[in-house]
C-alpha positions in Angstrom: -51.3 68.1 21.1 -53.6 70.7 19.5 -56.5 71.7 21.9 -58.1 74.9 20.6 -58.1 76.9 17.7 -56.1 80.4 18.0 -57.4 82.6 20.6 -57.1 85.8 18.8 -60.5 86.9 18.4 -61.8 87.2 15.0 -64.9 90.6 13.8 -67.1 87.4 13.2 -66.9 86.2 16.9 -68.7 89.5 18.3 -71.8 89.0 16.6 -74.4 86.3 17.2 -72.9 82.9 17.4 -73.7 79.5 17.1 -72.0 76.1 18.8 -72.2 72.7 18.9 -70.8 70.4 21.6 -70.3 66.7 21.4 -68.1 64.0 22.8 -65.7 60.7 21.7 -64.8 58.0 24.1 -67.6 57.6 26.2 -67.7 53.7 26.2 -64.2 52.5 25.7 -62.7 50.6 29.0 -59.0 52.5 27.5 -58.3 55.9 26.8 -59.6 59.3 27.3 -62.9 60.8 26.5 -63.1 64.0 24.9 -65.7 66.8 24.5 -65.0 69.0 21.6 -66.9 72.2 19.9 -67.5 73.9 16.7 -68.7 77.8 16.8 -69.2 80.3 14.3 -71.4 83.5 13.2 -75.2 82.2 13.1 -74.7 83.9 9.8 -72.0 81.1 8.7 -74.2 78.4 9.9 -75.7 78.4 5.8 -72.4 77.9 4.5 -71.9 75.1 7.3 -74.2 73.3 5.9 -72.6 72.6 2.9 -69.4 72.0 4.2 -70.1 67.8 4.6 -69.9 67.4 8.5 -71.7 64.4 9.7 -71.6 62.1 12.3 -67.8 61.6 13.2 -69.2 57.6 13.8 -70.8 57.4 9.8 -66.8 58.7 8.3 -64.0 56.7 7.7 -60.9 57.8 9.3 -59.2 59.7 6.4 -62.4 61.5 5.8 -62.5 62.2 9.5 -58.7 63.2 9.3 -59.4 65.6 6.3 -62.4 67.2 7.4 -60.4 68.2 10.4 -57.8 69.8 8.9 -60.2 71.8 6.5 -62.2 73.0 9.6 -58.8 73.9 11.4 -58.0 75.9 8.6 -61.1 77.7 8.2 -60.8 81.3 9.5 -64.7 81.6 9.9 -64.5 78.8 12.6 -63.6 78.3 15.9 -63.1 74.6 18.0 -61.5 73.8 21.6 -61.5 70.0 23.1 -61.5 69.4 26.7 -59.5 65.9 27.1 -60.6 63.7 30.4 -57.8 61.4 31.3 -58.8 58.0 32.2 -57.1 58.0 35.7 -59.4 61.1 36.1 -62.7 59.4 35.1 -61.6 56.4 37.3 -60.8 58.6 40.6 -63.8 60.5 40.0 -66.6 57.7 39.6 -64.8 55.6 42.8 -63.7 58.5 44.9 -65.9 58.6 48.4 -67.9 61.1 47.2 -68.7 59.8 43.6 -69.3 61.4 40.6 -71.1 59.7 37.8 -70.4 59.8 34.1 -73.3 62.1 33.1 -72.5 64.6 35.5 -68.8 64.4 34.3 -69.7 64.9 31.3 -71.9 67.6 31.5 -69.3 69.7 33.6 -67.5 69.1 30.5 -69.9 70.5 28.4 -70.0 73.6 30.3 -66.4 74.0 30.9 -66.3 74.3 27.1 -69.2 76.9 27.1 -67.5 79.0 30.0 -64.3 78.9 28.1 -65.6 80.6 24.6 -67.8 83.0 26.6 -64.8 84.1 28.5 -62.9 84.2 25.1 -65.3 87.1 24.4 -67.1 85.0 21.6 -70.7 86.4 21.6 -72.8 82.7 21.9 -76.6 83.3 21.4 -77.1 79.5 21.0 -75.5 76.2 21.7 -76.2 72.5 20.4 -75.7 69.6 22.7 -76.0 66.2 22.0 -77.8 64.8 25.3 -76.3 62.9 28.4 -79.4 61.8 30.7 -82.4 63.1 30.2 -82.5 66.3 28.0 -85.3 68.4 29.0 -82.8 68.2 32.5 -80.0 68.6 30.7 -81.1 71.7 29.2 -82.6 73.4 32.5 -79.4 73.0 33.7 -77.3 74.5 31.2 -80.0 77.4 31.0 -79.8 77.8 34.8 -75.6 78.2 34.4 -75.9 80.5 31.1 -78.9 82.3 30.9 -77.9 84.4 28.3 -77.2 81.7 25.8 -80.2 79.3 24.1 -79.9 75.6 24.7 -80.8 73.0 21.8 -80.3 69.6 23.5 -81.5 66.7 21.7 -80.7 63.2 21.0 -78.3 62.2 18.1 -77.9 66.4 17.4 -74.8 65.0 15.9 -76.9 63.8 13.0 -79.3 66.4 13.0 -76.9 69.6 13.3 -74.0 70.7 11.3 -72.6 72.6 14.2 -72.7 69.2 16.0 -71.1 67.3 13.6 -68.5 69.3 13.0 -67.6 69.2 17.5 -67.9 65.6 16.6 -65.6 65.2 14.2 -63.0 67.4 16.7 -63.7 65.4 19.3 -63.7 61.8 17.4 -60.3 62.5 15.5 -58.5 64.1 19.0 -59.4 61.5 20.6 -58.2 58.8 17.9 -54.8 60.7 17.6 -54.6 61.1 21.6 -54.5 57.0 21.6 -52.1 56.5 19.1 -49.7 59.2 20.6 -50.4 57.8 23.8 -47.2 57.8 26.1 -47.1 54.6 28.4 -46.1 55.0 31.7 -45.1 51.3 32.3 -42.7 51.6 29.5 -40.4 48.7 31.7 -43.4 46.2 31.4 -43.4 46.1 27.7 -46.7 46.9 27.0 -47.9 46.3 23.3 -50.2 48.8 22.1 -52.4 45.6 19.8 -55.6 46.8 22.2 -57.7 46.9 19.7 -60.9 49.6 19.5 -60.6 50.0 23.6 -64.5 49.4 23.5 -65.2 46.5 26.3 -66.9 44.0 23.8 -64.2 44.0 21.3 -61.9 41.2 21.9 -58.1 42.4 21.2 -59.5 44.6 24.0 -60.1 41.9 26.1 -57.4 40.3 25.2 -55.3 43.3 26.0 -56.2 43.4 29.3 -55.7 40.3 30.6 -52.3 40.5 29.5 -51.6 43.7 30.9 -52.7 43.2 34.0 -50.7 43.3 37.2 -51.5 41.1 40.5 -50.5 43.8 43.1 -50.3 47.2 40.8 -53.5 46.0 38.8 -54.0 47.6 35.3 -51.8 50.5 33.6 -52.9 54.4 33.5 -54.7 53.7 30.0 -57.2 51.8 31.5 -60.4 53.0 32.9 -60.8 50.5 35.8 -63.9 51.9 37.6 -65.2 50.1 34.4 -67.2 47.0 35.3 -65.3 45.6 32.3 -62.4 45.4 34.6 -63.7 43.5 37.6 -63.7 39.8 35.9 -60.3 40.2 35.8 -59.3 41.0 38.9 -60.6 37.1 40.6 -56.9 36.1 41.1 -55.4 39.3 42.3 -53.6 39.6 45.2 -55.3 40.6 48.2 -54.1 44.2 50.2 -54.4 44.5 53.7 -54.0 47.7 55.6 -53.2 48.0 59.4 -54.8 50.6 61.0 -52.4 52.9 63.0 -53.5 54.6 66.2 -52.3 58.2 66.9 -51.2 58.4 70.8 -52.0 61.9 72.5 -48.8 64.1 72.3 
């Protein structure tokens, strides 16, 4: 699956850029969540405007679909996604040492950053739609890249171009991550009817009580540090483990 755009450098990418950052998939019990980014030359950022990004969430599919293509073809725009596998989110928020969504996310966001930086694109300011508290938010990004200007702000995806264009990258790689989603437990004949993958929708629901195992619990598409998960584990079976003592040698 596509992740970046090419990595060949374009002339517009040494001069004053622009990005936006935003993310898909932060609510659904199934599935990955992405973070994805638009950049360009602050001088494009006109001619963004009238290119008809908006808010991946007010565009149908197709629209979604097509606006995606165009921007992939657009040689005065650049775009990378960073793709967070659910098994990932899961270890990470239950591991000993937790670490929460927000903070997940915003390692995310700066992954992305780092990674056009090092691409030698020449970033003089960067759009975030928030996670937390943005006056926080931003400290902390201008504490990491003090070279670049931070804009964080709530629903920047409506607000900036830049922004709606990441989330339109994010929104329609994540879609297409779901539907080309390989299975692991291929032998349990899993059906893929599970709905939007957001907690209140019922196919979702639905999905996962019938998917879920006593001993082995739910498969790899499913987020289950999700509290969505726990009212269906009450008849699980219970794992004991014996503690083994090591003898001196």
């Amino acid at each position: 699956m596509e992740s970046e755009s090419l990595p060949i450098l374009p002339i517009w990418a040494s001069k004053p850029c622009i990005m936006g950052i935003d993310e898909a998939g932060r609510g659904p019990v199934l599935g990955p969540m992405v973070y994805g980014c638009l950049y360009c030359a602050r001088s494009y950022e006109k001619t963004l405007s009238t290119l008809h990004f908006a808010d991946s969430k007010t565009l149908k599919e197709d629209k979604r679909e097509e606006l995606f293509e165009m921007l992939k073809a657009n040689e005065s725009i650049g775009w990378a996604v960073d793709v967070i596998d659910p098994r990932e989110l899961s270890t990470k928020m239950l591991q000993k040492n937790k670490i929460n969504l927000n903070e997940i996310s915003h390692d995310s966001a700066m992954g992305l950053v780092a990674k056009v930086l090092n691409l030698g694109v020449l970033l003089t300011e960067v759009y975030v739609d928030t996670v937390g508290d943005a006056e926080k938010y931003r400290i902390k990004l201008s504490e990491k890249f003090p070279s670049v200007k931070f804009v964080v702000a709530k629903k920047a995806d409506s607000l900036y171009p830049v922004v709606s264009g990441a989330s339109i990258v994010a929104k329609v790689t994540r879609d297409r991550a779901l539907q080309e989603w390989v299975l692991d437990e291929t032998a349990e004949c899993i059906n893929r009817n599970f709905g939007s993958g957001y907690p209140g929708d019922p196919e979702t629901k639905a999905w996962l009580e019938q998917h879920k195992h006593q001993v082995f619990g739910f498969p790899t598409l499913v987020r289950f540090s999700w509290g969505t998960c726990t009212s269906h584990f009450k008849d699980v079976v219970e794992v004991l483990w014996s503690k083994v003592t090591l003898g001196n040698r």
